[in-house]
Backbone as CSV, one residue per row, in Angstrom:
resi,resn,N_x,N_y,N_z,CA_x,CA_y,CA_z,C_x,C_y,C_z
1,UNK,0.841,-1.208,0.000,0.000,0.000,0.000,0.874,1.255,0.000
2,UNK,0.353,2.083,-0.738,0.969,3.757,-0.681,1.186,3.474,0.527
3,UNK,2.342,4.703,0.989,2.216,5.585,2.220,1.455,6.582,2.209
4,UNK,1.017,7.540,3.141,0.167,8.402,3.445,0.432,9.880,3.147
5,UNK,1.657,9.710,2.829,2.405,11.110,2.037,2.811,10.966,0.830
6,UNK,2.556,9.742,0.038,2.587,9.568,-0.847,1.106,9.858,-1.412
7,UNK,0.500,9.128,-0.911,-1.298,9.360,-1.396,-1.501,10.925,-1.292
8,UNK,-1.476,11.682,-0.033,-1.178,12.955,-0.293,-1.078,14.029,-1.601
9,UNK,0.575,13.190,-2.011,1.329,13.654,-3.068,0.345,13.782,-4.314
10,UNK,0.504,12.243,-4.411,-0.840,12.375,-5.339,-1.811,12.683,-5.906
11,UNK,-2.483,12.937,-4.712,-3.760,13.644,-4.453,-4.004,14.671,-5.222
12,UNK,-2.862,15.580,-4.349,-2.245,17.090,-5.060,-1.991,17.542,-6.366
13,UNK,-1.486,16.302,-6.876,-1.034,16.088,-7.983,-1.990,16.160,-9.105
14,UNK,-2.744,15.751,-8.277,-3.993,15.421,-9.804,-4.503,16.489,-9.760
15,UNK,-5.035,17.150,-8.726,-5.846,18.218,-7.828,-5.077,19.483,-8.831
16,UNK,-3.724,19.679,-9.271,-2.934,20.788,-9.600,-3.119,19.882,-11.009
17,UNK,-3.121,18.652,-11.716,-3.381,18.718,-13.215,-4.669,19.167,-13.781
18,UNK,-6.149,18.611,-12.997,-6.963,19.350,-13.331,-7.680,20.460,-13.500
19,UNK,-6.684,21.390,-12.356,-6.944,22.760,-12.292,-6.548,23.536,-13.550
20,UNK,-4.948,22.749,-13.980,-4.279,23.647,-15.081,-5.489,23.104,-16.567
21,UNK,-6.058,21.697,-16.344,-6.835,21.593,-17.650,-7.611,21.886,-17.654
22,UNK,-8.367,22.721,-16.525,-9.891,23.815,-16.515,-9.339,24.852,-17.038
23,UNK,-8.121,25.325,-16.245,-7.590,26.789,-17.006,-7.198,26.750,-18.541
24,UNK,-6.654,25.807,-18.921,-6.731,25.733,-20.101,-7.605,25.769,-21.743
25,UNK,-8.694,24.987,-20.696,-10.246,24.734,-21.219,-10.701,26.233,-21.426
26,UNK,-10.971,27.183,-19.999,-11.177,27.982,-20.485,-10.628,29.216,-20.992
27,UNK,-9.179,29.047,-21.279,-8.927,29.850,-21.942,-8.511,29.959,-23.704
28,UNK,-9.024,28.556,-23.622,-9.539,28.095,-25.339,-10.903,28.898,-25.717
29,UNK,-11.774,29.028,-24.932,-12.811,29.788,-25.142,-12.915,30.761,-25.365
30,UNK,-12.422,31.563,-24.234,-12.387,32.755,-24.221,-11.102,33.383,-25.090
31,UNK,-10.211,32.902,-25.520,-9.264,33.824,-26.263,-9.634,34.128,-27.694
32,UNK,-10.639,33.551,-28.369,-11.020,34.036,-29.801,-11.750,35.056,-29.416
33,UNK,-12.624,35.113,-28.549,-13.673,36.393,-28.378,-12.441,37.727,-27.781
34,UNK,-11.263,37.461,-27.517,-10.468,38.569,-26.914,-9.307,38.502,-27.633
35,UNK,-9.659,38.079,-28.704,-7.831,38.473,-29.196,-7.614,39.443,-29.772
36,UNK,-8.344,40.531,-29.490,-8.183,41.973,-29.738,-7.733,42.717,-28.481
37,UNK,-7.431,42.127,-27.430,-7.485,42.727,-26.280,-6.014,42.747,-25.602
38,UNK,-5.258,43.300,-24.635,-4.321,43.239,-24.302,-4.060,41.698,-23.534
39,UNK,-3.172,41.075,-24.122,-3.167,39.697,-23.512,-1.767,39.678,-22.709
40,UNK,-2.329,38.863,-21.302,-1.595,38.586,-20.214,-0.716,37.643,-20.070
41,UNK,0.693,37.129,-19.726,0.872,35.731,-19.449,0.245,35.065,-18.057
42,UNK,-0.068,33.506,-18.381,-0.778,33.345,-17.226,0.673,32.296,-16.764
43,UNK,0.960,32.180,-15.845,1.761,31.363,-15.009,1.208,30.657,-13.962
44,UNK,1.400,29.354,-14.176,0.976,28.194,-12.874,1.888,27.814,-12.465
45,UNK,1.896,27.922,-10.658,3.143,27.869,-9.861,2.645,26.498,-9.126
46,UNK,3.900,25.415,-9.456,3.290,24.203,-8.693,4.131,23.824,-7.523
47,UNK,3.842,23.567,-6.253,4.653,23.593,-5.222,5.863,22.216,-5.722
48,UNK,7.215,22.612,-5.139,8.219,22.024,-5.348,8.384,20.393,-5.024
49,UNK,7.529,20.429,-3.850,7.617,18.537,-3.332,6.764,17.933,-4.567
50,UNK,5.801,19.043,-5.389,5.205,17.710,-6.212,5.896,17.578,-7.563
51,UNK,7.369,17.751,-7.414,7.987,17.684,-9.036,8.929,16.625,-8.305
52,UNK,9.257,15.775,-9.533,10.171,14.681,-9.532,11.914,15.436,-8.913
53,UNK,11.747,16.459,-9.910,13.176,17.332,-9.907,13.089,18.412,-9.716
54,UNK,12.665,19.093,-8.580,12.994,20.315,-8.338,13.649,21.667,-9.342
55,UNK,14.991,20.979,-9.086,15.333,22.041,-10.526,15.101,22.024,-11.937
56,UNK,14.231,21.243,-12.317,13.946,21.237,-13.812,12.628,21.359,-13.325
57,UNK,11.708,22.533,-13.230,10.238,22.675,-13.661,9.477,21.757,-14.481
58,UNK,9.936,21.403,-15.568,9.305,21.035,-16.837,9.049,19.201,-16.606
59,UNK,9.900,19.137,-15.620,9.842,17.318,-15.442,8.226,17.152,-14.907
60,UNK,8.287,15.910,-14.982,6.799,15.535,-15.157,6.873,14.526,-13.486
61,UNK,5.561,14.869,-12.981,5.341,14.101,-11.504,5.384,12.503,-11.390
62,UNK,6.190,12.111,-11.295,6.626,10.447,-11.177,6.552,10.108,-10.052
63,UNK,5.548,9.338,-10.212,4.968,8.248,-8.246,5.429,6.368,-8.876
64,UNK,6.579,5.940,-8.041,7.133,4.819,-8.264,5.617,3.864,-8.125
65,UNK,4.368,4.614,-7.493,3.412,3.440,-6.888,2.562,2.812,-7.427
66,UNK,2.690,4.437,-9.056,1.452,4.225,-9.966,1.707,3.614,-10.802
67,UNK,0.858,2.821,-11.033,0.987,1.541,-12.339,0.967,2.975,-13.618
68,UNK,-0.101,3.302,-13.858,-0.346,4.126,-14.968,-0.118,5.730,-14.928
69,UNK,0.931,6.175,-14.679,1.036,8.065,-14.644,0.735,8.481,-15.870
70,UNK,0.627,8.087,-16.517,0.581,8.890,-17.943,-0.925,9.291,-17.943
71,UNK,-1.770,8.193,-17.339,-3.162,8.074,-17.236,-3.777,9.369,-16.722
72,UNK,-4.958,9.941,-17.403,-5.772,10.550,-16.359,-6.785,10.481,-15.163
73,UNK,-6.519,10.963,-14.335,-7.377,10.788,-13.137,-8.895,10.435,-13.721
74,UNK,-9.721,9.241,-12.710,-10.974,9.519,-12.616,-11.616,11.158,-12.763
75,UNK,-11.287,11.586,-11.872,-11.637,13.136,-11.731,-11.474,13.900,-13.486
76,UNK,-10.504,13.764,-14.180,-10.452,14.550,-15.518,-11.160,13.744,-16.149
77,UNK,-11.238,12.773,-16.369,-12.062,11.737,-17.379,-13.562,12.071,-17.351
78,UNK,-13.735,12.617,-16.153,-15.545,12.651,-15.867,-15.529,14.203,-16.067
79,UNK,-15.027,15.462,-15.955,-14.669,15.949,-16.605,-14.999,16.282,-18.478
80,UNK,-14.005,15.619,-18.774,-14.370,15.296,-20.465,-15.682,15.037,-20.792
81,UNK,-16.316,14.121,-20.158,-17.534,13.405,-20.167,-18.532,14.471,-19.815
82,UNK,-18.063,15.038,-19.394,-19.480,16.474,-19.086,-19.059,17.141,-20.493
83,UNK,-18.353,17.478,-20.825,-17.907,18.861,-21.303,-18.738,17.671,-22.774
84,UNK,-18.103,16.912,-23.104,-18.401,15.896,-24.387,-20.032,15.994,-24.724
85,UNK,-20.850,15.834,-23.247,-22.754,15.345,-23.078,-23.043,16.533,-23.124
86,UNK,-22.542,17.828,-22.984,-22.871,19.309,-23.409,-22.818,19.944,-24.999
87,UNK,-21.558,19.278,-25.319,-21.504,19.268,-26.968,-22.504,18.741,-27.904
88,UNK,-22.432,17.332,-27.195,-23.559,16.785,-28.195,-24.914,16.896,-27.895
89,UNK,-24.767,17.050,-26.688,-26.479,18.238,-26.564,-27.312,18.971,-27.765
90,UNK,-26.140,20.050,-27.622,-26.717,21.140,-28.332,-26.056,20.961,-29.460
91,UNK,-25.840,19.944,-30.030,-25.309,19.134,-31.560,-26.321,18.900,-31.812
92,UNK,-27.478,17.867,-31.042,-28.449,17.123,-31.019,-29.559,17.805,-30.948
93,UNK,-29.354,19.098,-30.552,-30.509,19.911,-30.384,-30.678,20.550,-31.432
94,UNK,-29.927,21.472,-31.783,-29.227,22.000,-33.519,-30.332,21.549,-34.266
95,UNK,-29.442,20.003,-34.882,-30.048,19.086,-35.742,-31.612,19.240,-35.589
96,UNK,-32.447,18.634,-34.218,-33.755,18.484,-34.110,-34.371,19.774,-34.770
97,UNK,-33.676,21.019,-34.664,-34.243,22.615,-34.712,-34.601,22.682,-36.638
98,UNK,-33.427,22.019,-36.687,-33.114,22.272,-37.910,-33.982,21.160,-38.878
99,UNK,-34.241,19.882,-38.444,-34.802,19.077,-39.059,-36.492,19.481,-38.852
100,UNK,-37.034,19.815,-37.803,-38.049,20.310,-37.707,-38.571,21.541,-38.941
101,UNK,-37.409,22.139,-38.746,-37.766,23.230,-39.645,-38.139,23.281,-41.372
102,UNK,-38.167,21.727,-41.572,-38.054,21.736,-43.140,-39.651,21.124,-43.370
103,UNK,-40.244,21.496,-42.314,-41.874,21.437,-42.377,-42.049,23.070,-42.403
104,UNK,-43.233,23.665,-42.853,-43.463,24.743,-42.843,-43.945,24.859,-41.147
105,UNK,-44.428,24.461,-40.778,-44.735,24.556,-38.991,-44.248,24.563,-38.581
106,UNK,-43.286,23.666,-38.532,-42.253,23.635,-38.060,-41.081,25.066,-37.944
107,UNK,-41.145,25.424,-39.684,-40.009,26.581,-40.144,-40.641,28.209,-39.079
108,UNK,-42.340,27.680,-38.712,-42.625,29.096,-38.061,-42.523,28.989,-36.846
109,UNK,-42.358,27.732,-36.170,-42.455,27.679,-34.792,-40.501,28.136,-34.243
110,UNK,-39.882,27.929,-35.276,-38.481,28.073,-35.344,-38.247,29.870,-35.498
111,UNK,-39.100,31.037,-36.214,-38.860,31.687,-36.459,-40.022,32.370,-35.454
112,UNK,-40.467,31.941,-34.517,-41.250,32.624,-33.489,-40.311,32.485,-32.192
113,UNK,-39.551,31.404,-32.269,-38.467,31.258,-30.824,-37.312,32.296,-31.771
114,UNK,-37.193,32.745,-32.553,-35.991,33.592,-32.396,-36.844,35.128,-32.569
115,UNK,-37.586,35.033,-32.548,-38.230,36.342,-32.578,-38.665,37.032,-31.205
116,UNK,-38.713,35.441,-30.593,-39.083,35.784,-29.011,-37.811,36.282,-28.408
117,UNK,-36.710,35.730,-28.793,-35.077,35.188,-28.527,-34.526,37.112,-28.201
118,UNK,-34.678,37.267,-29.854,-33.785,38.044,-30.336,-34.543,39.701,-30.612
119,UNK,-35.635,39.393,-31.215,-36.634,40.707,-31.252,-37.582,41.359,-30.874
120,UNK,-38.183,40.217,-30.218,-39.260,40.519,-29.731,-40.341,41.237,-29.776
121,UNK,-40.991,41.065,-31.213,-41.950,41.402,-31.477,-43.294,41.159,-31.267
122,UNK,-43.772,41.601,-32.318,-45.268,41.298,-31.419,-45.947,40.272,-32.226
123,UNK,-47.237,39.835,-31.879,-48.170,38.379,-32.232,-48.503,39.346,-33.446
124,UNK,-48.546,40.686,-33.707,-49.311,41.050,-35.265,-47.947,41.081,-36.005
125,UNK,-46.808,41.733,-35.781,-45.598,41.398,-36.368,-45.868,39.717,-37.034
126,UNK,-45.669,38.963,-36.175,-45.601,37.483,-37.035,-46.811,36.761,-37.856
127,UNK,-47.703,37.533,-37.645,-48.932,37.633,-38.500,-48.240,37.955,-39.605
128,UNK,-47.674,39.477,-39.754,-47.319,40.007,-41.198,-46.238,38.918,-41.693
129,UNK,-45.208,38.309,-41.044,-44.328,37.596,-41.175,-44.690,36.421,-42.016
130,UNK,-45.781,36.071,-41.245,-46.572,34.614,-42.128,-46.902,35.133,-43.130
131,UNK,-47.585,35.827,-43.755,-48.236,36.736,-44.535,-47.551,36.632,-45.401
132,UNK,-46.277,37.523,-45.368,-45.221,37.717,-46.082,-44.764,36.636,-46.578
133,UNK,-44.176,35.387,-46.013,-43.458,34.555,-46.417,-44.050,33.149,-47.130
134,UNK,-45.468,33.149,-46.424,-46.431,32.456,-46.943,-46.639,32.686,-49.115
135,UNK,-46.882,33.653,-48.961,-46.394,34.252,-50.089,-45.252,34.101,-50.725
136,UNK,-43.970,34.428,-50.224,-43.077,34.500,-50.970,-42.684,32.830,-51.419
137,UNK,-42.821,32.038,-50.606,-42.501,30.590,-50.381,-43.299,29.661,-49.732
138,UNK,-44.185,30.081,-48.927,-45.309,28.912,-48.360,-44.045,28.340,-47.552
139,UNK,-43.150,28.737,-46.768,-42.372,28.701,-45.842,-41.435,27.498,-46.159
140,UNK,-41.212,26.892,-47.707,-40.585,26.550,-47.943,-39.221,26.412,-48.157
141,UNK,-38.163,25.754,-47.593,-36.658,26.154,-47.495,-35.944,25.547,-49.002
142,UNK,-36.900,24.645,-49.445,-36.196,24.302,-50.949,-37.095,25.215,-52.389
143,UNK,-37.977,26.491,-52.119,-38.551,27.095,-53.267,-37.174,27.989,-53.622
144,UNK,-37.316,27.986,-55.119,-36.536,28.807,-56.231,-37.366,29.408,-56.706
145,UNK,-37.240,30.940,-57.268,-37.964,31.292,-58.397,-36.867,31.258,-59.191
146,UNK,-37.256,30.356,-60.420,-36.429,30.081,-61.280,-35.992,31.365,-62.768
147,UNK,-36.562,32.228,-62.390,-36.635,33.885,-63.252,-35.292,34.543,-62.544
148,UNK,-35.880,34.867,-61.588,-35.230,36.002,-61.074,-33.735,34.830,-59.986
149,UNK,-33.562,33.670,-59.041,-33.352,32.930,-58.771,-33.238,33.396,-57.157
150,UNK,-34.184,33.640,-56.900,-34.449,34.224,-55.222,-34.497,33.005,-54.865
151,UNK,-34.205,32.564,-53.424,-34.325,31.187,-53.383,-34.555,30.608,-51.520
152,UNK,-35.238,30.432,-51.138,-35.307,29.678,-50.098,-36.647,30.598,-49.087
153,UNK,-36.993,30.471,-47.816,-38.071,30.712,-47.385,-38.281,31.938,-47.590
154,UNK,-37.284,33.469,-47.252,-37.261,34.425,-47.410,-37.148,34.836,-48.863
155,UNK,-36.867,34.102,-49.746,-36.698,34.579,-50.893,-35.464,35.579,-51.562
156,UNK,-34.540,34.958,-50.364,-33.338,36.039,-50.627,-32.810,36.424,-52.046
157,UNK,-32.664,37.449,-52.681,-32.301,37.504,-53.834,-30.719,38.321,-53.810
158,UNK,-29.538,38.207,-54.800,-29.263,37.038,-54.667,-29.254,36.335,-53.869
159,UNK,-29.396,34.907,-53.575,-29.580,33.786,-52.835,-28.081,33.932,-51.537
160,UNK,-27.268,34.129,-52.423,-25.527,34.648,-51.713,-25.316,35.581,-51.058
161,UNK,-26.561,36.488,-50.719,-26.424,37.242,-49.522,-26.530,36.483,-48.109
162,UNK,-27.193,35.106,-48.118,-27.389,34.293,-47.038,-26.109,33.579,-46.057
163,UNK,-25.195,33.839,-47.180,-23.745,33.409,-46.656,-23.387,34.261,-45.556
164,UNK,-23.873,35.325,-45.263,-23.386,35.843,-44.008,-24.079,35.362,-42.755
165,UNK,-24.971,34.206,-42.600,-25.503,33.689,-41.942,-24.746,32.267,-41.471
166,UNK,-24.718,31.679,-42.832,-23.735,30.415,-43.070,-23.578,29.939,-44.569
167,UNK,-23.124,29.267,-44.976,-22.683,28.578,-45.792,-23.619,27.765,-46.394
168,UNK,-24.727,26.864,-45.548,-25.169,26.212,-45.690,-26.361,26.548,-46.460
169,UNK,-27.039,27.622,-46.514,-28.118,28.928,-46.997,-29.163,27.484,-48.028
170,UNK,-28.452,26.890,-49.083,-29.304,26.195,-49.439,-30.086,25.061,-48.779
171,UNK,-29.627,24.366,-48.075,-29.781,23.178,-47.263,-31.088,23.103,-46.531
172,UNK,-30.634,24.343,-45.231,-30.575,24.740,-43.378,-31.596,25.703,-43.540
173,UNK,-32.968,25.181,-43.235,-33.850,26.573,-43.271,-33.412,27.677,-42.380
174,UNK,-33.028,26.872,-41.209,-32.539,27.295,-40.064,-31.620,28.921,-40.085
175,UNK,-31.044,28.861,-41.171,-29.954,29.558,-41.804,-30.648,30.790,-42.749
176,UNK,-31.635,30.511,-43.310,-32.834,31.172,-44.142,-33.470,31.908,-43.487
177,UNK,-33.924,31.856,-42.153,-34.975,32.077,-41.354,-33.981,33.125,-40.343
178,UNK,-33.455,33.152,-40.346,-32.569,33.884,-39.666,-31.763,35.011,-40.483
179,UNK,-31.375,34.734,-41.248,-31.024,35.806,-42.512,-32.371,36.271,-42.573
180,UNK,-33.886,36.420,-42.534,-34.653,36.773,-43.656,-34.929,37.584,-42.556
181,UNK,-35.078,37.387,-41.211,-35.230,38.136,-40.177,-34.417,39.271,-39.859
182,UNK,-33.030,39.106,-39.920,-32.264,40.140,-39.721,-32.724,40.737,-40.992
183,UNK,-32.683,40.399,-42.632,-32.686,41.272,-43.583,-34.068,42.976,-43.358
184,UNK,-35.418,41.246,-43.041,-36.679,42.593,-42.513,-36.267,44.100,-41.193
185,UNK,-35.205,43.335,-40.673,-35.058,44.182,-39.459,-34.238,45.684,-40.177
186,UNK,-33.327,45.440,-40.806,-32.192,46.313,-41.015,-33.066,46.848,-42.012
187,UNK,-33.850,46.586,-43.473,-34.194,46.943,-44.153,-35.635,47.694,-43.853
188,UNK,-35.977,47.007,-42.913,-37.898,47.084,-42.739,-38.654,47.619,-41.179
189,UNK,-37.295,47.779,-40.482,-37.342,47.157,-38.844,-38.664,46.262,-38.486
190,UNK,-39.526,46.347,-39.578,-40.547,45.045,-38.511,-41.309,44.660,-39.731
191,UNK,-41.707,42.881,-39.559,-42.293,42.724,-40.906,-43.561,43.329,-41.652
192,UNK,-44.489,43.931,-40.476,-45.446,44.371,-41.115,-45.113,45.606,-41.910
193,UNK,-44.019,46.191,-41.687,-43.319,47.703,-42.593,-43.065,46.116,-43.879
194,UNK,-42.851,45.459,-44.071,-42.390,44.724,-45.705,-43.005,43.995,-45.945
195,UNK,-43.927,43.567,-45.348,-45.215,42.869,-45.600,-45.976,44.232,-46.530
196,UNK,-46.593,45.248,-45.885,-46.721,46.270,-46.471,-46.533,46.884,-48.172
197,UNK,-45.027,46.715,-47.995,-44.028,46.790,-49.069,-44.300,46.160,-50.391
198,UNK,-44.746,44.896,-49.275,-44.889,43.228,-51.100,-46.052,43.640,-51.225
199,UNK,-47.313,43.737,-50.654,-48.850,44.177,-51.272,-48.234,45.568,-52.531
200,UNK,-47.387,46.380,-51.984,-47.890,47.445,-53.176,-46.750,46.658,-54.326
201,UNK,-45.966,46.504,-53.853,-44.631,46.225,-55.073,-44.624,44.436,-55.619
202,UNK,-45.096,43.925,-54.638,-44.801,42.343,-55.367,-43.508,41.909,-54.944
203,UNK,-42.996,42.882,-54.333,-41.391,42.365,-53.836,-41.524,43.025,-52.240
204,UNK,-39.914,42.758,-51.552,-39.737,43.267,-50.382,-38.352,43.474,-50.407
């Protein structure tokens, strides 16, 4: 059996690896949103009894007791396992949003949670919204007008303005519905101002 200052050691040991792989974690996150910002060095100071060699920092914590050091602790593994069932969460959630959406009920119940989300408009706003788009597409994410080649629920014309949304613009109503919203906003601030618009002009 360990000794009791060995288990200790250990302890510590892991206790000071998983701290540095939270700090690490989050500073994978957070450094794209700040790399405009004055950046700091961060330094982790690890007490001296838990290094093999004292004078070489960089050596790695060697316990004669542990079968596996290279291994990660229980503790980081479960860890991963959260961070992993959070990813594919909202991977899984995504997808459902997105697969839902290639029903027209679906495409409005999707464009009423970001309206609730993001704009918050009102129940006659998404009246005009339906209105509008019902029209332009019957809330379809695969209609073309094959004339002019406006293309997807909003009817974006060109279709390649949608790329500032994503890439995906043909596919992802998801992606459609969200472009067509910001477009009414910046252009229209609310759909019944471009709902409006298509009764006199035929366009928006």
């Amino acid at each position: 059996m360990k000794s009791q200052v060995s288990i200790v050691r250990s302890q510590r040991a892991r206790r000071l690896s998983t701290s540095a792989a939270c700090l690490a974690f989050f500073l994978a996150i957070v450094e794209p949103a700040y790399a405009s910002s004055n950046m700091q060095q961060v330094f982790i100071t690890i007490p001296s009894d838990q290094l093999a060699n004292p004078a070489d920092p960089l050596a790695p914590v060697i316990d004669p007791l542990d079968p596996n050091p290279e291994s990660p602790s229980l503790l980081e593994l479960d860890s991963i396992k959260v961070v992993d069932a959070q990813t594919m969460a909202l991977v899984s959630l995504a997808a459902a949003q997105v697969e839902s959406a290639r029903e027209a009920q679906g495409a409005k119940a999707v464009a009423r949670q970001i309206i609730a989300q993001k704009y918050r408009w009102s129940d006659r706003q998404f009246t005009c919204l339906d209105n509008l788009w019902t029209k332009e597409s019957h809330w379809n994410y695969k209609a073309r007008n094959k004339t002019s080649g406006a293309h997807g629920i909003p009817q974006a014309l060109p279709a390649t303005k949608m790329e500032i949304v994503g890439t995906d613009w043909r596919t992802n109503p998801v992606t459609q519905i969200t472009w067509g919203l910001k477009y009414i906003e910046e252009r229209y601030e609310y759909p019944c101002k471009a709902w409006s618009k298509s009764k006199r002009s035929n366009w928006y």
